[in-house]
Every structure is written in structure tokens, then in C-alpha cells.
N, C-alpha and C positions, 0 to 999 in steps of 0.2 A: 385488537384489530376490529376495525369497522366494517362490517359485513354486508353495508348496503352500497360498499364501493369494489369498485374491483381493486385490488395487491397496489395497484402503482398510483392510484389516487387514495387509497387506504395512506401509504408511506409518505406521500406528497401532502398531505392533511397535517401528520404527527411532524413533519415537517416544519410546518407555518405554524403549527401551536407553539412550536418550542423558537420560534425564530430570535436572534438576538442580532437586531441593527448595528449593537456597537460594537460587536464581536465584523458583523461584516462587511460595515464600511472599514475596518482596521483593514481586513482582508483585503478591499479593492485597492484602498491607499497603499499597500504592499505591492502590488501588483497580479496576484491573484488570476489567472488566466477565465478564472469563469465567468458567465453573463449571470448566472443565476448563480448568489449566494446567500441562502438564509441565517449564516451566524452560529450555528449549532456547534457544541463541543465533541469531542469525541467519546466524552459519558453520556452525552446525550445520543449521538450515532449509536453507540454500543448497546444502550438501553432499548432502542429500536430494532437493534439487529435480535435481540433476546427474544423479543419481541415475536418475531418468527421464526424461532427455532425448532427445529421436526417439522416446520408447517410443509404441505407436501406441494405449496407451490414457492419454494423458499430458493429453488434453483433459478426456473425460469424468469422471478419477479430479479434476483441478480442480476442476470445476464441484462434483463428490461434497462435497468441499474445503469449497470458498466455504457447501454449503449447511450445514456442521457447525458453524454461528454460536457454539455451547458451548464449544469447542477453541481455543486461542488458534493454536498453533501449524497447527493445519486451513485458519484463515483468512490465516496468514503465507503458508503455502505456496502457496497458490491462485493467487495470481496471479503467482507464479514459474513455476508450472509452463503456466500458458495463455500467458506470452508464446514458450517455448519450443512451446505447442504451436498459436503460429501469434498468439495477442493473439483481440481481441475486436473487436467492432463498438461505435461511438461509441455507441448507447442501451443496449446491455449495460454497457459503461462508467459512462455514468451512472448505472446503475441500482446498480454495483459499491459506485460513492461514495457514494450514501445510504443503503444495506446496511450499510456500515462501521462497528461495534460501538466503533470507537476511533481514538484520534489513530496510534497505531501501527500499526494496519492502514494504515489512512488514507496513510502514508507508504508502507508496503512497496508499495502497490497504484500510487502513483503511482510511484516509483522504480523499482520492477521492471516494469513492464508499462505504464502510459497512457505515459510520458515516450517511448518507445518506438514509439507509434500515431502514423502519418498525421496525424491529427483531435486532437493534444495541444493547441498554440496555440488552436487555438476550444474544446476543451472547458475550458481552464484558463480562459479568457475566460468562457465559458457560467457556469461554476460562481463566479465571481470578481463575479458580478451579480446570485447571489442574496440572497434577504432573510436565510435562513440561517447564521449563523455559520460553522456546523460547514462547510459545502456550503463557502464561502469562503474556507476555510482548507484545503481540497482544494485551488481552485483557484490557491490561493498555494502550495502544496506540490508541485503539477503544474508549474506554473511555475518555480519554483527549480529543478527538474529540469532544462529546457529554457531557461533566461536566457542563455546562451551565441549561442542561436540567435535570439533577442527581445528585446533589451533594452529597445530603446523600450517594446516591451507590455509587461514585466515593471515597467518604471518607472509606468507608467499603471497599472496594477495594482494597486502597492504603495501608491502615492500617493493614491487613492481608498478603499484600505484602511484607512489610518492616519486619514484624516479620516472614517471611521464610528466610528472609536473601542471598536473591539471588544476588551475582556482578551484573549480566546482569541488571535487573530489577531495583538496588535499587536508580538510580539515576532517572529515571521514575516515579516511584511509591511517592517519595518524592515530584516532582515536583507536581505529580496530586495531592498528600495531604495537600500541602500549596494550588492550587488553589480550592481546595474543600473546605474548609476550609474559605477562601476567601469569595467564594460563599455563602457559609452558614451566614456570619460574617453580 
């Protein structure tokens, strides 16, 4: 860390060192919701997130994070760095998952941080009931996280999934019901 910056120009720095153009013009030509994408992998995120770990301003430089929705790489980090700096409370959580700009965030935020909370099996259940798509395909991705520890839920889950007949979801929802299924076996 650069000490003659403050946390969010310090992160916004190691940002543009590591930047890879053809990683994010790939990203734009995808469709990519962000205005600002510097290309970084997610070894490279992760290397960053390490980066401030214990550091005692490693919450609020997060939350700085989460609220930079333009940066693709702002919202990767964010929830790397809050599980390190302790996780979140369940309606912050929620509030994380309908915040989510993307299927990619979507994932980092369950994989790195909820699969990790207390409160993961009922928020993957919560979000797995709504009318929402998007919200539903959280809750199947929070889930896949944690199937090792639920597979009964995770089969309930998947199974009510595939009979709403969502596009988004239904390639998800199948993967978690052969591995629950698995599990159960």
C-alpha cells in the first residue's frame, strides 16, 4: 500500500498498474454493464484484496468499493475485502444482492463473502422465493457455494427452479441439482 494516498486512490493506482486492455475491451464487447473497466483478473482482485487484510481501514475502503457501481473491478473487490473485514449483517446482504450490476459480481459477492455468513442457508432460501430472476439466481449461486453443507435444500431449491422455467437460471439450477443429488447419492 502507498501511504502517500489515501485507501481508494492507493486501490485505484494497483488498479491501472495491473490494467489488461484485452481482457476489457473482451468485457465491453460482452456487454459488460460498467463504464470503467480496467481488465484485471480475479488473481489479480484477490492479490489486492490480500493486500489489505487486518488493515483497520479495510471495511470502510469496501463499502467506498461497493458504492463505485461505474468500476467493475471496485465492485469485485468489495466484498473480498468486507469478508476479511469481518462480513456483513443479513439485510446489508441483501441489499448487496439487488445492488448487483451483474451475474459476475453476483458471483464474487456470494463466493467470497455470504457463503461465508451464519445466515447463508436462509438468505439463499430468501432470495431462491423471489419473483425476480435475477434475485433467484443469487440464491442458486449462494447455494452452490454451500451444497456440501445442504443438500436436501439445495435439491429443493434446484427443483422448483427448473419448474419456473427461467433462461437465466435454468443452466444453474440443473448444475446444483446433479450436485445435490451427488451429494445426497
Amino acid at each position: 500500500m502507498d501511504t502517500q494516498f489515501n485507501s481508494m486512490q492507493a486501490v485505484k493506482r494497483r488498479f491501472f498498474a495491473m490494467r489488461n486492455g484485452v481482457i476489457a475491451d473482451t468485457l465491453r464487447r460482452a456487454g459488460s454493464p460498467f463504464h470503467i473497466i480496467f481488465g484485471l483478473n480475479l488473481p489479480q482482485i484477490s492479490e489486492i484484496a490480500a493486500e489489505w487484510h487486518g488493515h483497520p481501514e479495510a471495511g470502510d475502503l469496501a463499502r467506498k468499493l461497493w458504492a463505485n457501481t461505474t468500476c467493475r473491478e471496485s465492485m469485485l473487490l468489495a466484498p473480498m475485502l468486507l469478508h476479511g473485514a469481518g462480513g456483513v449483517e443479513k439485510e446489508a446482504a441483501r441489499h448487496m444482492v439487488e445492488e448487483s450490476p451483474s451475474d459476475e459480481v453476483t458471483d464474487i459477492l456470494c463466493h467470497r463473502l455470504l457463503r461465508h455468513s451464519p445466515y447463508a442457508a436462509e438468505l439463499a432460501d430468501e432470495l431462491g422465493d423471489e419473483e425476480d430472476c435475477r434475485m433467484r439466481y443469487a440464491g442458486l449461486r449462494l447455494m452452490f457455494n454451500i451444497v456440501a453443507a445442504h443438500p436436501q435444500q439445495a435439491k429443493a431449491m434446484a427443483t422448483a427452479e427448473l419448474e419456473r422455467g427461467c433462461a437465466r437460471t435454468q443452466r444453474i439450477a440443473a448444475a446444483l441439482l446433479d450436485e445435490a443429488e451427488f451429494r445426497l447419492s
